[in-house]
Structures are given as structure tokens and as C-alpha cells.
DRENDO-1510 file (C-alpha; in Angstrom, 1 decimal, always signed):
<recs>
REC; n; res; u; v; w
REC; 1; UNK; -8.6; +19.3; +11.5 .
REC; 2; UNK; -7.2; +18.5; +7.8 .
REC; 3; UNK; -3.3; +17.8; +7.5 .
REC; 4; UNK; -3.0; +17.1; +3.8 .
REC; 5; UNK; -2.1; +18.6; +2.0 .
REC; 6; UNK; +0.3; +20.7; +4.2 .
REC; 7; UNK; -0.7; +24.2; +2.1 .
REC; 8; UNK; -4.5; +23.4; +2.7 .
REC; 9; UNK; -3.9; +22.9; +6.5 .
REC; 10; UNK; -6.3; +25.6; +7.9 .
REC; 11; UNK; -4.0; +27.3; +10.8 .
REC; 12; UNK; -6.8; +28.3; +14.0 .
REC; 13; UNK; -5.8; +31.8; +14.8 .
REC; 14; UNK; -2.4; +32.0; +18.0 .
REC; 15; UNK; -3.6; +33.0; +21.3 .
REC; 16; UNK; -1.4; +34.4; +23.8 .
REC; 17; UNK; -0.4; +32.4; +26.8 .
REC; 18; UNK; +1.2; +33.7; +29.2 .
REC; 19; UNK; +3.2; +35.6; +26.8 .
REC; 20; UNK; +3.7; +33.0; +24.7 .
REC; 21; UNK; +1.7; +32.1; +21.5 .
REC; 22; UNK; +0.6; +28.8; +21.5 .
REC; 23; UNK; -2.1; +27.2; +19.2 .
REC; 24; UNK; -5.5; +25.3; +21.0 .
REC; 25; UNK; -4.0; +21.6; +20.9 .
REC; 26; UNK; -5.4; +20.2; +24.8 .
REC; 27; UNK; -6.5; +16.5; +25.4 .
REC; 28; UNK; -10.1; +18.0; +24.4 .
REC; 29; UNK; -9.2; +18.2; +20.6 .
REC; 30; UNK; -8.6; +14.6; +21.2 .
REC; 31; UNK; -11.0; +13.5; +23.8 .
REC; 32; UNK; -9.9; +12.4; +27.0 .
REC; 33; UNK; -12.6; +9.2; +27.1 .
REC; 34; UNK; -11.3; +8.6; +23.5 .
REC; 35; UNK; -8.0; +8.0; +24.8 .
REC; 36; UNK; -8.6; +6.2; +27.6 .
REC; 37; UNK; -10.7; +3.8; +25.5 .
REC; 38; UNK; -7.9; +3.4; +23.0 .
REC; 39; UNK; -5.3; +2.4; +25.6 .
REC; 40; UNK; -7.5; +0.6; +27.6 .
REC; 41; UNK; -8.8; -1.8; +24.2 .
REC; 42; UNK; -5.1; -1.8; +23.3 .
REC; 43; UNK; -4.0; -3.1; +26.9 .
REC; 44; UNK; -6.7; -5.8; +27.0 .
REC; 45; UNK; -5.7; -7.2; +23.4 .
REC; 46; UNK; -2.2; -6.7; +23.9 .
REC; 47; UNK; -2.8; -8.9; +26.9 .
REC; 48; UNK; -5.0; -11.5; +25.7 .
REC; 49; UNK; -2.9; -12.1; +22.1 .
REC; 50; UNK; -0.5; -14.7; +23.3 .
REC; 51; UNK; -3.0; -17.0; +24.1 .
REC; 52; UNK; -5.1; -16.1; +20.8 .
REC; 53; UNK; -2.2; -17.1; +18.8 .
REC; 54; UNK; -0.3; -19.7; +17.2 .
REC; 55; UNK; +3.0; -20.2; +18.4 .
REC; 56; UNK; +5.8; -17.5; +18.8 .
REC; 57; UNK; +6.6; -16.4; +15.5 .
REC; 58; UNK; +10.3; -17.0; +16.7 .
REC; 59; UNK; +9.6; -20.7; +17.3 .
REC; 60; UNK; +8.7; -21.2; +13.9 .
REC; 61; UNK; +11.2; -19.3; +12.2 .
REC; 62; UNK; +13.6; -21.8; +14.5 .
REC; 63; UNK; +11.9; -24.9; +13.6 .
REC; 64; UNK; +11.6; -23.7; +9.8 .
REC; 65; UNK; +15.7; -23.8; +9.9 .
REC; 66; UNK; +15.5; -27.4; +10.9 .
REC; 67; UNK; +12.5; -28.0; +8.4 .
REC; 68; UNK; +13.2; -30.6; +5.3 .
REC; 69; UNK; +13.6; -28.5; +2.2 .
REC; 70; UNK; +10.5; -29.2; -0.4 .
REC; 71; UNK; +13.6; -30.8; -2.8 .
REC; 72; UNK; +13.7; -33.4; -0.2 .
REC; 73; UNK; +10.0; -34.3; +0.8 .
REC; 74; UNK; +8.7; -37.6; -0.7 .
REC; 75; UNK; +5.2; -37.8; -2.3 .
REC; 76; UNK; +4.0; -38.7; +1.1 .
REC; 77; UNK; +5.4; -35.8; +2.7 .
REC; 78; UNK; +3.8; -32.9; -0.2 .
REC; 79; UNK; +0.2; -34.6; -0.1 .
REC; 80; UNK; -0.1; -34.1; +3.1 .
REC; 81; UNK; +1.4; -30.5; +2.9 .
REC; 82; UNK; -1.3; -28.2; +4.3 .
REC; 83; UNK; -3.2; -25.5; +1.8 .
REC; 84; UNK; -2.8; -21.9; +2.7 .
REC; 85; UNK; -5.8; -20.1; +3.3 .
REC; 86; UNK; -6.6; -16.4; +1.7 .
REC; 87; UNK; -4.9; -14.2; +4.4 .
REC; 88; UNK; -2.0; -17.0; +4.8 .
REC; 89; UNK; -1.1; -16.2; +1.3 .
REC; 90; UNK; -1.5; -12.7; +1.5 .
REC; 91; UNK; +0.6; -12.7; +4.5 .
REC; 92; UNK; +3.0; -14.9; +3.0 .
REC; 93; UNK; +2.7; -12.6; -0.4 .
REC; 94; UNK; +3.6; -9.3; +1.7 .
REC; 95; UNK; +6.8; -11.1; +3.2 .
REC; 96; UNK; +8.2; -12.0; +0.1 .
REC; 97; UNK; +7.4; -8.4; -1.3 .
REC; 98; UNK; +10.0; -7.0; +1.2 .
REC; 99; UNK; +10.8; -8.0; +4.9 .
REC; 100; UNK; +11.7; -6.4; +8.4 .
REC; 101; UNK; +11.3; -2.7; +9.4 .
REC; 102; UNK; +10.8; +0.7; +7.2 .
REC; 103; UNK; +10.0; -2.3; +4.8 .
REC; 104; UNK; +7.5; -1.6; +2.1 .
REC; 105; UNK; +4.1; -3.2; +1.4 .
REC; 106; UNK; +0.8; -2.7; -0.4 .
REC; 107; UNK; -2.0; -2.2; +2.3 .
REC; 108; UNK; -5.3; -1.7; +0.3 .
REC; 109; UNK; -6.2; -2.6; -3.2 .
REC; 110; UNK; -4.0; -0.4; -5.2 .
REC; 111; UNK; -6.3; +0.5; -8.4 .
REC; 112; UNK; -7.1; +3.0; -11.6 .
REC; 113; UNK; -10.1; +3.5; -13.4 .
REC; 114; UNK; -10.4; +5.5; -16.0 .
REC; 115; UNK; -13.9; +4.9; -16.5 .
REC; 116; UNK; -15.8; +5.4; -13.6 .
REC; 117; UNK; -19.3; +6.6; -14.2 .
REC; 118; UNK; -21.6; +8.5; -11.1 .
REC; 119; UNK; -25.1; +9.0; -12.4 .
REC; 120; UNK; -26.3; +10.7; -9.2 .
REC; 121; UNK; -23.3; +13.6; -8.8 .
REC; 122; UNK; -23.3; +15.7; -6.1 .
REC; 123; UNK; -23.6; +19.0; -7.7 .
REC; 124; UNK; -25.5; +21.0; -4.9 .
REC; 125; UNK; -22.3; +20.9; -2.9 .
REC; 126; UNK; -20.3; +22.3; -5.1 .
REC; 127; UNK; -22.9; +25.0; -6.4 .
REC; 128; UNK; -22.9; +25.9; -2.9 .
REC; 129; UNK; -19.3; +26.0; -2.8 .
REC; 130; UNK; -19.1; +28.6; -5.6 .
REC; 131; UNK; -17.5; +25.6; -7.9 .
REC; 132; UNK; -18.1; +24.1; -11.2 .
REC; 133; UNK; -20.1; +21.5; -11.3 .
REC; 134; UNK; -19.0; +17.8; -11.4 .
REC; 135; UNK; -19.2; +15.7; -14.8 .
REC; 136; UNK; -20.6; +12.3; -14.3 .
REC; 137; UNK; -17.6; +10.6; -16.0 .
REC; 138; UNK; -14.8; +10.8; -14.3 .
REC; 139; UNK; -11.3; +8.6; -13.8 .
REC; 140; UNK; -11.2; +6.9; -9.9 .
REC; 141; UNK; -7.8; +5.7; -8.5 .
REC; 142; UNK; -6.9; +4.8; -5.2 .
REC; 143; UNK; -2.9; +4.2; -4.3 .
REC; 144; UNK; -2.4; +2.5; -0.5 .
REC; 145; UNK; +0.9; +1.1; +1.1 .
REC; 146; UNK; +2.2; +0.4; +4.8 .
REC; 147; UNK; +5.5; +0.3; +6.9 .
REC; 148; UNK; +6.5; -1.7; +9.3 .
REC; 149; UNK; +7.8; +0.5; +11.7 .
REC; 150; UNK; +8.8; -1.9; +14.6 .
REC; 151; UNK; +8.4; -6.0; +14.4 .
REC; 152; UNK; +8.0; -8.6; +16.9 .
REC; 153; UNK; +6.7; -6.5; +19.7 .
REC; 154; UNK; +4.6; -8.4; +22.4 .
REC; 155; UNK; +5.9; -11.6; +22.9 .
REC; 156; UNK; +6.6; -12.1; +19.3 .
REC; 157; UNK; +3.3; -11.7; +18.3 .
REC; 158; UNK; +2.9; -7.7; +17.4 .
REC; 159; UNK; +3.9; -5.7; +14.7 .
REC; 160; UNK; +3.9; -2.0; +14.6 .
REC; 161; UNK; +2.7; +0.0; +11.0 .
REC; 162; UNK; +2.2; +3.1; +9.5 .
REC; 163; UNK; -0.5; +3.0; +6.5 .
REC; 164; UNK; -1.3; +5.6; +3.7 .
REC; 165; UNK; -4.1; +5.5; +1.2 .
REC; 166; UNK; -4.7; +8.1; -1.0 .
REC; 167; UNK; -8.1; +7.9; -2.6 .
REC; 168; UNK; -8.7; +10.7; -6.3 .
REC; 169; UNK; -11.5; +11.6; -8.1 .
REC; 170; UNK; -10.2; +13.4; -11.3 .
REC; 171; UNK; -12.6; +15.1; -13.9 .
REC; 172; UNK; -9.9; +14.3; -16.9 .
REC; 173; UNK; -12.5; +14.5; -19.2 .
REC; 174; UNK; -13.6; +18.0; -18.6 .
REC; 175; UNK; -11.1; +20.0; -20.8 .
REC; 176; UNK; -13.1; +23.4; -20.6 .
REC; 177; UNK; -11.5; +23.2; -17.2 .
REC; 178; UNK; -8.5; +21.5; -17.9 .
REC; 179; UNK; -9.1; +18.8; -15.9 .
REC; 180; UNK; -9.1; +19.4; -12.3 .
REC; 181; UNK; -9.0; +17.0; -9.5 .
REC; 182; UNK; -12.5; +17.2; -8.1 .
REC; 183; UNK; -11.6; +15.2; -5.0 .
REC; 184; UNK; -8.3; +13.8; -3.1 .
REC; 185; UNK; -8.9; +12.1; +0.3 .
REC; 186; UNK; -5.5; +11.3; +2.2 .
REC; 187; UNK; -5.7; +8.8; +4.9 .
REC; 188; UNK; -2.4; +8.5; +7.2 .
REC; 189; UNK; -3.0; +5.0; +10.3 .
REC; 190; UNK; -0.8; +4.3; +12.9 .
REC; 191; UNK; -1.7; +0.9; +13.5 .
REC; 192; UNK; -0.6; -2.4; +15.8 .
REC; 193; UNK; -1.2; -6.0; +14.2 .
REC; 194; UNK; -1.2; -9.0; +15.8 .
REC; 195; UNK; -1.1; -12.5; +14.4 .
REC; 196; UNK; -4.0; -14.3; +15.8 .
REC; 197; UNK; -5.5; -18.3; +15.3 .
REC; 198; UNK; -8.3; -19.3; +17.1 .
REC; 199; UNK; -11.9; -20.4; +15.5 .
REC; 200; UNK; -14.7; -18.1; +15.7 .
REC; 201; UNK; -18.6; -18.8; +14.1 .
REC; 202; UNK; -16.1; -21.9; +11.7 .
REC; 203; UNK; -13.5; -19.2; +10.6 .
REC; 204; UNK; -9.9; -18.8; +11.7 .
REC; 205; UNK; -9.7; -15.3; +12.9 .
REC; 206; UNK; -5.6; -14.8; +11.7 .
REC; 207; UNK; -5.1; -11.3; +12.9 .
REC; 208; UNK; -6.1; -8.5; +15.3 .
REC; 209; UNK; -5.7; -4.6; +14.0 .
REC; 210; UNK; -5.8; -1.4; +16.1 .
REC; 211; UNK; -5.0; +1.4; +15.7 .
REC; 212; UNK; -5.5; +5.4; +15.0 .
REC; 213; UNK; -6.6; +7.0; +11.5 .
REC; 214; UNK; -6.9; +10.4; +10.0 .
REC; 215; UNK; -8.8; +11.0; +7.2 .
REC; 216; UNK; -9.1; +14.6; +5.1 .
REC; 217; UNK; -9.8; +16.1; +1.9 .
REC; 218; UNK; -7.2; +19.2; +2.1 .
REC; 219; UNK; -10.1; +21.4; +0.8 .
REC; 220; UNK; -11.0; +24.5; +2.2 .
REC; 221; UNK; -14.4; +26.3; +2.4 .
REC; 222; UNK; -17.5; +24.7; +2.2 .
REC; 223; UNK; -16.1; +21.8; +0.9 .
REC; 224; UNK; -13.4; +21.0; +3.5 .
REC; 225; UNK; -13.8; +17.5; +5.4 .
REC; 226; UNK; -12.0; +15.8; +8.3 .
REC; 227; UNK; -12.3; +13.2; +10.6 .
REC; 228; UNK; -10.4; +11.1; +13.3 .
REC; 229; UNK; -10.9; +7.6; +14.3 .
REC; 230; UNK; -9.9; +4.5; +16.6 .
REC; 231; UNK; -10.6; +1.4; +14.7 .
REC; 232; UNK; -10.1; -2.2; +15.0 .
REC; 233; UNK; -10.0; -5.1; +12.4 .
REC; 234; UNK; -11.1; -8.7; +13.5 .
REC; 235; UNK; -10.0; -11.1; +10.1 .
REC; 236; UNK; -10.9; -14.5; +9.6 .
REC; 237; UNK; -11.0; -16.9; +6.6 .
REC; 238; UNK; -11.8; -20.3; +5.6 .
REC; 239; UNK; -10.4; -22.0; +2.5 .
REC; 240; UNK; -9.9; -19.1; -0.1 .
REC; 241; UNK; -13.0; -17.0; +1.6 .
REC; 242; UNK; -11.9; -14.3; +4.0 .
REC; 243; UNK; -14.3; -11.3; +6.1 .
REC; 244; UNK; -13.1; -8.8; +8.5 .
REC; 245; UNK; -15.4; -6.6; +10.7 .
REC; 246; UNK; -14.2; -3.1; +11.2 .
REC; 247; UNK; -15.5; -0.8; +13.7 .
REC; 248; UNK; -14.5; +2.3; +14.2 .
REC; 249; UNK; -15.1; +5.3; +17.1 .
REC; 250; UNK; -15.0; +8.9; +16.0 .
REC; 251; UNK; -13.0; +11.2; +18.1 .
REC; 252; UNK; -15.2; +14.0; +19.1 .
REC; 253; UNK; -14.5; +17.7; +18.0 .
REC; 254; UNK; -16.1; +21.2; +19.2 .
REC; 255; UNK; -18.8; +22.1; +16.9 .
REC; 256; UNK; -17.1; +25.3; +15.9 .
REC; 257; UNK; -14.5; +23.0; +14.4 .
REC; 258; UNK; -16.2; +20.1; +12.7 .
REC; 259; UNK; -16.4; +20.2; +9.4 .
REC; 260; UNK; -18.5; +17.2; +8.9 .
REC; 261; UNK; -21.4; +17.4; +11.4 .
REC; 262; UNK; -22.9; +14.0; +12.2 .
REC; 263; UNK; -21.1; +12.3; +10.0 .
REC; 264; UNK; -21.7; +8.6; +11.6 .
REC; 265; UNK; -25.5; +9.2; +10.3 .
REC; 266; UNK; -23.9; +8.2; +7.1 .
REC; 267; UNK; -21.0; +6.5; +7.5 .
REC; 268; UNK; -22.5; +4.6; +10.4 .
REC; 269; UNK; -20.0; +2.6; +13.5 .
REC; 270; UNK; -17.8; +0.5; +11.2 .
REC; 271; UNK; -18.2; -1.6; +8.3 .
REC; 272; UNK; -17.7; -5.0; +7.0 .
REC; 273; UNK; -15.7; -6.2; +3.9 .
REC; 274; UNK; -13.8; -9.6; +2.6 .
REC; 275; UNK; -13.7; -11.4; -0.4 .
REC; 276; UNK; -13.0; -14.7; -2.3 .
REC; 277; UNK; -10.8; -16.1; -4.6 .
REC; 278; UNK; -12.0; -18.6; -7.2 .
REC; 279; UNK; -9.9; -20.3; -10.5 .
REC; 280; UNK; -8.1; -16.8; -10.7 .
REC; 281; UNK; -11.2; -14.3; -10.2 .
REC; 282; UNK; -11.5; -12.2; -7.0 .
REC; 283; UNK; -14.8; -11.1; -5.8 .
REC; 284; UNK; -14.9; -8.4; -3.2 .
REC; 285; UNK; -17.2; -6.8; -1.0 .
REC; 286; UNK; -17.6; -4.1; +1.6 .
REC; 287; UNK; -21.1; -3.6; +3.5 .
REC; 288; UNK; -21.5; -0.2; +5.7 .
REC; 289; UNK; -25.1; +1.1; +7.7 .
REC; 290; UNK; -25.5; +3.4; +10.5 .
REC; 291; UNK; -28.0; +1.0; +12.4 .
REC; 292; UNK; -30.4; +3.8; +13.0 .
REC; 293; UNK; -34.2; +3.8; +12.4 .
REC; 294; UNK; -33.4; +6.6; +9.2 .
REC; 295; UNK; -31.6; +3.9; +7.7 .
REC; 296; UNK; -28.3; +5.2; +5.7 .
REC; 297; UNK; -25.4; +3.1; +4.3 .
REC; 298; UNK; -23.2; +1.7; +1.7 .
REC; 299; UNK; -22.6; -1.6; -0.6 .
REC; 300; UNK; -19.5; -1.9; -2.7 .
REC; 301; UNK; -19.0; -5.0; -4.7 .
REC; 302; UNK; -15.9; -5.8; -7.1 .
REC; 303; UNK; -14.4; -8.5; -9.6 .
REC; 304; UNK; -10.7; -8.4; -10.9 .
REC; 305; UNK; -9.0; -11.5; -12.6 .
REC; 306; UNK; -4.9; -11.6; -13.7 .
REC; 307; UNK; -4.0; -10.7; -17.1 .
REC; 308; UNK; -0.1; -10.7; -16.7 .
REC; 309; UNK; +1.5; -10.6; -13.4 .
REC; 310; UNK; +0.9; -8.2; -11.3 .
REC; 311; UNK; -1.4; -6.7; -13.3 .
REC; 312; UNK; -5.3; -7.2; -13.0 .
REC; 313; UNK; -8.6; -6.1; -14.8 .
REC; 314; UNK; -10.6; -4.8; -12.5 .
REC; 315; UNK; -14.3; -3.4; -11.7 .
REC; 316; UNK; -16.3; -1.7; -9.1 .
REC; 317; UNK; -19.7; -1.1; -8.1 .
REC; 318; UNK; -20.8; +1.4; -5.2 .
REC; 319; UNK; -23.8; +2.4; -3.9 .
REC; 320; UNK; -24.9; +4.8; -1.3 .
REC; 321; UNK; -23.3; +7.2; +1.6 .
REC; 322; UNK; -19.4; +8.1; +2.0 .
REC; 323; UNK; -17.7; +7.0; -1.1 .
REC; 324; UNK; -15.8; +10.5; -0.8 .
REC; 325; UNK; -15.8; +12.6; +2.3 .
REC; 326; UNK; -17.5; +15.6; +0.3 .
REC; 327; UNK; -20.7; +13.1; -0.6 .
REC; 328; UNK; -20.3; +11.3; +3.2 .
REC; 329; UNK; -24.5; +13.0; +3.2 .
REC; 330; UNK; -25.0; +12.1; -0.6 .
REC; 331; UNK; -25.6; +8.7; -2.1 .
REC; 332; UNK; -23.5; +7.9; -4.3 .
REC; 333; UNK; -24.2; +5.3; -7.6 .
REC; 334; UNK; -20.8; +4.7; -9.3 .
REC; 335; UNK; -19.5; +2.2; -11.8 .
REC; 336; UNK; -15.8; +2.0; -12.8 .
REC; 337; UNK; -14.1; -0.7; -14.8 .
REC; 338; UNK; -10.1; -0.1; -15.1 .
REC; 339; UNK; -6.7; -2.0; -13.6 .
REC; 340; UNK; -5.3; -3.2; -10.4 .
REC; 341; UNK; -2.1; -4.1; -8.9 .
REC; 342; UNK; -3.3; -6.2; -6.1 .
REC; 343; UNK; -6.4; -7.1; -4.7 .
REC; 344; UNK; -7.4; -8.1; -0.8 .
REC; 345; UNK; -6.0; -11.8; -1.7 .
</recs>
């Protein structure tokens, strides 16, 4: 069921009830197993963080007070000063970007293409759609913050977000048109993180994410897509490498409803993504497959390197099923070189 934008939300006809209209919104829209799977995971993590995790946040925020100041600390003292890993920095990197609740922060990369080139369009869709078809070239751009929304829950260890990434294809180019916006997919998370540090396969795993996620393309038609997930992130690192493994559950709908039928034939269970930092260059990396026997998935790789602060050159390979929820059933083959603000680390 889309909900962005608000005048593409597709209203389901009122029914009476009882004399009262009332729209079909019951725990099956949702899924009562979904539910009680999301509450039960949260529960058991929410349980087992404290002893996943370094020491109460509080504790070292008390013991930085009493901490020598780096003006102070003798040669001794600096060499043996411990290097941050890749998430450590991004961490430390949000902080100083702003601090404390309704504060804001970048959540995904944040990025523009304006050359992003797709030499297998998916033009049947929108031919069946009654729409123009797509041109190849096209300009990419993706825009993604968070807010924390309540901070130290859980012993200290839990902080509670809301995330928003908006994800455009735009035909600029196409001026017989006047350059539409093919595609927009807007993707609103309620999530929970917890800071985590314990070793797993010679990683740190540094944090624990769960939470809920909507994602729509506030189309109508043919061409509209939805669909709702739980999902959980499990990040580690090591040095200046970092992976997380996301996996995801869909929440069912009725099949008069769904607008994306078997979607998780594509898109698969979850996906897994991280990347590493080297003299200044980022390389990144997201891996997807549905694990079935009619095998399906997705690569994406990228590179980005700082020109002035803040301000990175940046390119992107994909390949495969799901770039945008329109082609989630049509491989995709895309190549975009452009800008970022800020990359995974």
C-alpha cells in the first residue's frame, strides 16, 4: 500500500461498519506472525545487547571527563593511542555532524549522477503502461538521512531512529518530453540500533539494527509498487574493511492488493554490502540472490575518492534484479559516474 507521495496514495473504497465508515486496516494487512516475529526478535536482542556490548555508553562518557586531554599526552601516551576502525569513524563522524535527539544525520550514501547509462531498459513495462518509453541515459540520485528520535534506551546501549531515502531516476535528457521523472522510490524505517563489540568469523560486529521499512514508488496503474519489510543489520569491521548482512522478511499482503507479486524471486531474503577504505579511495559493494534453483539477483560495486571536503567523485556499477521497484522482475545493467557527499565510511 504506497504512502508517497500523499496524492498518489491509492484510497481502497469505505465500507460501512456498523454505521460507521471505516477503511480495511486489521492485523491481516500486517500479518499477525509478522508481528509476533518482529517483537519476539526485538525482545531477544534487546535482551541479549548488554552483554554483546562494550561498556555503558554512560561509563565512558564519565571516564572521557576524567580522560587526559590529547594537549597533555606524551609520545608514549599517542603511540599507543588505538586506531579507529571503519564504523568507529563513521560513528564518531555522525556524532560530530550533530548530537542528541531530532538530531540530523546522513544514513545512506547521499549521491548524484548525471551520467548514468542503462543499456537493457525496461521498456515493456512502460509500453504496457500506456507510457513513453525510457531513454537509456538518464541522471541517478539518491538523498538518505536519519533522526534520532530517542537515545540511550536499554541500558544505555539503544538508540531509536527514523530513516528516509529517496532514490530518482530522471530522463533530463529527454526534452521532447520535458524531462520527466521516470522513477522516485521513497523509503521511510523506523529502526532501533544498538552498539555492539564482540568478535565474530575475526570481525568486530559494532552494531545491531532492527527495525520496520516501507518502500513505494507513488505510481499508479500498472506501474505502481509497494512493499513492507522487517529487517535486521549485523555490522562488523576490521581495520578500515567493514560488511554487514541484511536480511529482511516481507510482510504478507492479500493478492488483490499486491502490487508486486513474488517479489522475493528477485529481490531474494536480504542482501549483503560493506566496503573499504584505502589512501583516500572508497570501494563499495552490495551482493543480493534469492537462493533459489531459478537463480536471480544483484551485484553493485562502487569507487568514490575526496576532491574537496565533503565532496567526492563518485561511480557505480549495477547489475541484475531490483535496482528500482518498477524493474524488481527486469535485470538491470547501469553505469553512472557523478558526485557524493558521503560514502559508507
Amino acid at each position: 500500500m504506497n504512502c508517497l507521495p500523499l496524492t498518489a496514495y491509492r484510497a481502497k473504497r469505505p465500507e460501512p461498519v456498523e454505521g460507521l465508515t471505516a477503511y480495511r486496516l486489521t492485523f491481516t494487512a500486517f500479518g499477525r506472525k509478522a508481528l509476533l516475529s518482529f517483537f519476539a526478535t526485538f525482545c531477544a536482542i534487546a535482551l541479549a545487547v548488554p552483554f554483546l556490548s562494550s561498556p555503558c555508553r554512560a561509563e565512558q562518557e564519565d571516564t572521557a571527563l576524567d580522560a587526559p586531554s590529547e594537549a597533555v599526552l606524551t609520545p608514549e601516551d599517542t603511540s599507543e593511542k588505538k586506531e579507529e576502525s571503519a564504523l568507529e569513524r563513521r560513528q564518531r563522524e555522525e556524532k560530530r555532524a550533530g548530537t542528541g535527539v531530532f538530531s540530523l544525520s546522513t544514513h545512506r550514501q547521499n549521491y548524484f549522477l548525471p551520467l548514468a547509462y542503462n543499456s537493457n531498459s525496461n521498456r515493456n513495462a512502460y509500453n504496457s503502461a500506456g507510457e513513453n518509453k525510457p531513454s537509456n541515459i538518464e541522471v541517478k540520485f539518491q538523498l538518505s538521512f536519519k533522526v534520532q528520535l530517542w537515545e540511550k534506551m536499554f541500558w544505555g546501549h539503544g538508540d531509536l531512529f527514523f530513516g528516509y531515502t529517496q532514490l530518482s531516476f530522471w530522463q533530463l535528457y529527454d526534452k521532447d518530453l520535458s524531462s520527466p521523472f521516470r522513477e522516485t522510490n521513497y523509503e521511510p524505517e523506523v529502526f532501533f540500533k544498538f552498539d555492539t563489540d564482540f568478535n565474530v568469523l575475526g570481525l568486530r560486529n559494532r552494531l545491531i539494527t532492527i527495525g520496520f521499512n516501507h518502500k513505494s514508488n507513488g505510481k499508479g496503474g500498472e506501474l505502481s509498487r509497494s512493499w513492507n519489510r522487517i529487517f535486521a543489520v549485523f555490522a562488523a569491521d576490521r581495520g578500515n574493511f567493514f560488511i554487514a548482512l541484511k536480511p529482511w522478511y516481507r510482510i504478507p499482503e492479500d493478492d488483490d492488493e499486491d502490487d508486486n507479486p513474488n517479489i522475493e524471486k528477485y529481490m531474494g531474503y536480504g542482501e549483503l554490502f560493506g566496503g573499504y577504505r584505502l589512501k583516500g579511495h572508497v570501494f563499495s559493494f552490495m551482493l543480493r540472490n534469492n537462493l533459489r534453483q531459478n537463480n536471480r539477483g544483484a551485484v553493485e560495486f562502487g569507487w568514490s575518492y575526496q576532491i574537496i571536503t565533503n565532496l567526492r567523485l563518485y561511480a557505480q556499477y549495477f547489475n541484475g534484479y531490483g535496482e528500482s521497484l518498477v524493474d524488481y522482475d527486469h535485470s538491470v545493467n547501469r553505469i553512472g559516474v557523478g558526485v557524493m557527499l558521503n560514502d559508507w565510511i
